[in-house]
N, C-alpha and C positions, 0 to 999 in steps of 0.2 A: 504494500500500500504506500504511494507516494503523497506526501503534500506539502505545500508552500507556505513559509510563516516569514515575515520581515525580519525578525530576527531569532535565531536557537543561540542559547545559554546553555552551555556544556558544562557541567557541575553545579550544586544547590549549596552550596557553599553559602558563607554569608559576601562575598563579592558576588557571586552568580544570581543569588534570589534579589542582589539589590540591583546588580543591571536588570534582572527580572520585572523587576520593582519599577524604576525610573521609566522603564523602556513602556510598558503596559499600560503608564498613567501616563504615557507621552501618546498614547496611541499607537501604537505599534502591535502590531501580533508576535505574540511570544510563545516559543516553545522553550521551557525549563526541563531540563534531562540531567539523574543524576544514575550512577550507575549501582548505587543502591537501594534497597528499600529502606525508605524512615518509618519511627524516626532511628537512627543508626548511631553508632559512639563513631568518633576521632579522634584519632591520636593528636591532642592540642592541652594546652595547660587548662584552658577554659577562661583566660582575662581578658576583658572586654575593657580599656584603657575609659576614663570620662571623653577624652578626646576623640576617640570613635564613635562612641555614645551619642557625640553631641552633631555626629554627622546624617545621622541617619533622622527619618524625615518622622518616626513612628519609636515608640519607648519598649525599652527589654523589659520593662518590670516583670511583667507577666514571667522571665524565665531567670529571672536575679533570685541568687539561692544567699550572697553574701555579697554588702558594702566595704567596701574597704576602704580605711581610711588612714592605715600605716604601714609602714613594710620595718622590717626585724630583719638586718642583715646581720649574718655572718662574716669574719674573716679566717679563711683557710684552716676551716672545721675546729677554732679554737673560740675566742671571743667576740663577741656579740654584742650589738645597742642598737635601740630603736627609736624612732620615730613615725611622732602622728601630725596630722594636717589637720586643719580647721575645716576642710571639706572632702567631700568624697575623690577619691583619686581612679578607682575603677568598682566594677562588678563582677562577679563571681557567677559564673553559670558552665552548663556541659553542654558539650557540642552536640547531643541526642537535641536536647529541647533547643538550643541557640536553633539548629539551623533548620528544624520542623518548623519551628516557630516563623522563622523567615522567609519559609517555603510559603507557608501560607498568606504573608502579607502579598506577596506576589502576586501568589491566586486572589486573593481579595481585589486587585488591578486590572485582572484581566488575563495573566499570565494562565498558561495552560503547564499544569506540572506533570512531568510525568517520572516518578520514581521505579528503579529496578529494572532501569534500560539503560542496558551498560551499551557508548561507541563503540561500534568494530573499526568502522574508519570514514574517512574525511576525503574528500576526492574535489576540488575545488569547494561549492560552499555545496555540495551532496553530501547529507550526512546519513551514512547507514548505521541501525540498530542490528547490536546480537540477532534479534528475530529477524533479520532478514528486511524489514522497513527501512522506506528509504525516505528522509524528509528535506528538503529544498529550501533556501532562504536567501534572502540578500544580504545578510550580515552573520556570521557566526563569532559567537563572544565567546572564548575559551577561560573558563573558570574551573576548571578540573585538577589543580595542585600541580606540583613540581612534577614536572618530565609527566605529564598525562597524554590518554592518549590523544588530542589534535597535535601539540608538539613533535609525537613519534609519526603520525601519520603523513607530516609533512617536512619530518625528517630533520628537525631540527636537532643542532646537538644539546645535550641536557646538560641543565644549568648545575653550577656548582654551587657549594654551600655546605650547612654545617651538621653537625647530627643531635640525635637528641634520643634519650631514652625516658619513660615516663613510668609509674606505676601510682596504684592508690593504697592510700593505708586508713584504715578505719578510724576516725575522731575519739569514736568510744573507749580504744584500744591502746591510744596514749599513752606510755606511759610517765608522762611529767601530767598528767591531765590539757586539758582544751586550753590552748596559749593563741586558737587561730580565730576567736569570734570577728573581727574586724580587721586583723591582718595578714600579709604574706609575707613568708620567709624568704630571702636573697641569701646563698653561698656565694662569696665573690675572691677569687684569689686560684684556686683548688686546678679550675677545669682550665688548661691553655685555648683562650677563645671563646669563651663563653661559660655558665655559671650554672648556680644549684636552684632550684623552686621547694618552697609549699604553698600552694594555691587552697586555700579552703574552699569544701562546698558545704552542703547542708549536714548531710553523714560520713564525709570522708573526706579525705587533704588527697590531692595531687603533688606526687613527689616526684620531680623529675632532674635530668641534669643533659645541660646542653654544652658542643665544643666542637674546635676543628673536626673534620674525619679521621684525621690520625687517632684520635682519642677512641675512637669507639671501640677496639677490643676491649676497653677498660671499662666502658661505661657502668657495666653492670656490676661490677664489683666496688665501685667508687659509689653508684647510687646506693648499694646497700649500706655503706658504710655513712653516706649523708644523713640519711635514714635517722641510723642511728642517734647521729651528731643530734638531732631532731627528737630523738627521746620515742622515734616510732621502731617498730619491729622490722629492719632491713632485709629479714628474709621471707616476710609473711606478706609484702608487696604485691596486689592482685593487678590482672589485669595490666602488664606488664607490655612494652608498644613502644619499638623504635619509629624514628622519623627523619625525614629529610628537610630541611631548612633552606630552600631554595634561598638565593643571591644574584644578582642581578651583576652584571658586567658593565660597565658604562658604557651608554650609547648602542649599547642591543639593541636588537629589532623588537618594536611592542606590537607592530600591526604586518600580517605578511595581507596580504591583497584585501581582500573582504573580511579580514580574522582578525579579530584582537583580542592579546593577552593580556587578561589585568589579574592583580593579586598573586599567589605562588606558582600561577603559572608564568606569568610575568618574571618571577623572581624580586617580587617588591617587598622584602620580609626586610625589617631594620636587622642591620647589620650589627647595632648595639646592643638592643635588646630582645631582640629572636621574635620581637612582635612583630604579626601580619595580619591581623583580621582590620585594623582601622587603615592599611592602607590600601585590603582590598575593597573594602566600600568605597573608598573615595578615589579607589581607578574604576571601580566598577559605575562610577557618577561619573567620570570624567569617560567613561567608554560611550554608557547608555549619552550623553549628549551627542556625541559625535557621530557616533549610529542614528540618530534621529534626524540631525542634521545633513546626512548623508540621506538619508530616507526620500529626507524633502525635498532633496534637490539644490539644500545650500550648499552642500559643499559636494567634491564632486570623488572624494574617495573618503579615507579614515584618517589620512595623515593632523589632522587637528590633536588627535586622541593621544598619537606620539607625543608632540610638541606641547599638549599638557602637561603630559607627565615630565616631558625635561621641564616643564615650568615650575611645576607643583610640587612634586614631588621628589626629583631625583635631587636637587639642593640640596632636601634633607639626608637622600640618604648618603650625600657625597661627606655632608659634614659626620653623620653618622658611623661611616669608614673609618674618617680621621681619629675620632672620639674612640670607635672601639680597639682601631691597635695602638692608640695610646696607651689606651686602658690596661688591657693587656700585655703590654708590653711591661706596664712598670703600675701594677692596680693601688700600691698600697698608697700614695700621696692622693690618689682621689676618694680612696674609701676613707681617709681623715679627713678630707674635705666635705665630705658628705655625714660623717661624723659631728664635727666641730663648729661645721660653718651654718648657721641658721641661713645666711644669704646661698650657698649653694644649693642647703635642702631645699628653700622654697622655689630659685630657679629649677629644680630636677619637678617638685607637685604641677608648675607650673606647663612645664612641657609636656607633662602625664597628662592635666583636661585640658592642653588643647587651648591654650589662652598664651604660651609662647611659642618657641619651637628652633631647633637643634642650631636654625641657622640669626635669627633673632640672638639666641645667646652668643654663638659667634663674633655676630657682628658686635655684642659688648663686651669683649676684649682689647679695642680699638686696635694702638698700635702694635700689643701683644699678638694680634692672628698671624703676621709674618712670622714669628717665630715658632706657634703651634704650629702652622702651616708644617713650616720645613720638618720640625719634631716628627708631626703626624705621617710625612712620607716616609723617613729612615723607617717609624715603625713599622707601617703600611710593607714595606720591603723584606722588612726582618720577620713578618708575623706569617706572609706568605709561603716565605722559604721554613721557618718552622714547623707551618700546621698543614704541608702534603695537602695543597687546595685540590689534588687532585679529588675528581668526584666519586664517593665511596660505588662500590659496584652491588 
């Protein structure tokens, strides 16, 4: 059975159901295709930053299991200090209910969803279903995760990036008792490349640990050990789920002809903080306009949708780069900074909702950014040949 829809959304992601989203109340026909049936789990921490929050046109409460309004860092599994914020910094939710939930604002649009229709393949904008259906569009939006299949289908190479292992530990089970009502735990120092979580939900913490590829034989044995540090049982960790961290190349292709990738298929995951869900809504906004505008006949391909993102977004993620192999490079002068300095914590809350942002703080360094600059590339050089960017297989 063949048919024609303006535009198919390739994954229900929360970037996919929000071009879903945009696209439906812009008028447009929408096919939504995810390749599972919901609602489903994901390997994802579950934080929804206020800054994402605050993009999106409709409210999660309905799937907010936990506020949070401080984070309890660790340094390299010894001592610890926290702080809290005057306001919320993010929410707590699982990717079963986030992205059901999403699914259906969609449909609420107008969007036609269709779950448990996994792509076989892509053949200009022909999309065939496992069952043999073939559906037709003028736009195909690829929201399917890192190295999914439209990327393989049109043969792109797959993006490189970090890894991550993840497990849950039960709240009840504690053994220092419940220290997560309104906060998350940060390990910073431990992983070369990236750091430790506990995400609280309603009956369990998400305990996970992110880093280079090189790191990942180790993963599981460092997370049990975090665990611990955490006062949870490191070996009684359920529901256990590696993951790929897509990363973005500067100046990659976002759009091949009628196609565009936004979110981890894009590779639009900050590079500092392993977060990706608020920048695939707001490539997934910046997709759905350009797709509409192309519809219309303003414009006469998708190249807008590119030249957003170098607008929008890629700024951040360039200063983002600099920021994380600093960090890593040398973390303990910023974990006292973030310690000591009431003006850093509150610039760090601040670019959490979304009220400043990576290149804003930047730019108040004044005549200091020459020097971070240069800083940030030796790092940027050093952190490379360290962490085997090769892409894990």
């Amino acid at each position: 059975m063949a048919r024609s829809w303006d535009v198919i959304v390739v994954g229900a992601g929360p970037g996919g159901s929000t071009a879903a989203y945009d696209l439906a109340r812009g008028g447009a026909s929408v096919l939504l295709l995810d390749r599972a049936d919901f609602p489903r789990d994901k390997p994802c921490g579950g934080g929804v930053l206020v800054s994402a929050l605050n993009l999106l046109p409709f409210s999660l409460d309905p799937v907010s299991e936990q506020t949070i309004m401080s984070f309890r860092v660790r340094y390299k599994r010894s001592w610890e200090f926290e702080h809290r914020y005057h306001q919320p910094l993010a929410i707590m939710t699982q990717r079963s209910r986030l992205d059901a939930y999403m699914a259906e604002q969609a449909v609420a649009q107008g969007a036609e969803f269709r779950d448990g229709s996994p792509v076989r393949d892509i053949d200009g904008t022909a999309v065939t279903l496992a069952n043999g259906d073939v559906h037709h569009a003028n736009v195909i939006i690829a929201a399917d995760g890192a190295n999914g299949v439209v990327r393989r289908s049109l043969g792109l190479p797959r993006l490189r990036g970090a890894v991550a292992l993840e497990g849950n530990a039960s709240r009840s089970e504690q053994r220092a008792g419940d220290r997560w009502s309104d906060a998350v735990g940060l390990e910073l120092g431990s992983m070369p490349g990236g750091y430790g979580w506990v995400f609280p939900k309603t009956d369990h913490c998400n305990v996970g640990l992110g880093g280079f590829p090189a790191a990942a034989p180790r993963l599981r044995a460092e997370l049990s050990k975090y665990a611990g540090c955490e006062s949870f049982d490191g070996s009684a960790l359920t529901a256990l789920r590696g993951h790929h961290l897509p990363l973005r190349d500067p100046d990659s292709a976002l759009v091949a002809g009628r196609i565009a990738f936004i979110g981890d298929a894009a590779g639009l995951v900050d590079p500092l903080s392993g977060e990706g869900i608020g920048n695939a809504i707001h490539s997934a906004q910046l997709a759905a306009q350009a797709s509409l505008q192309f519809l219309s006949g303003e414009a006469a391909d998708l190249s807008e949708y590119h030249r957003s993102i170098e607008c929008e977004i890629e700024p951040e993620l360039r200063v983002a780069r600099q920021l994380q192999a600093l960090f890593h490079q040398s973390p303990w002068p910023y974990v006292q900074l973030l310690r000591r300095s009431n003006r850093f914590w509150t610039a760090f809350c601040r670019i959490v909702r979304g009220e400043s942002s990576y290149t804003s703080f930047q730019a108040r360094l004044g005549p200091g950014k020459a020097l971070v600059d240069a800083a940030a590339a030796v790092a940027e050089r050093r952190s490379r040949r360290a962490a085997a960017w090769q892409t894990a297989p």
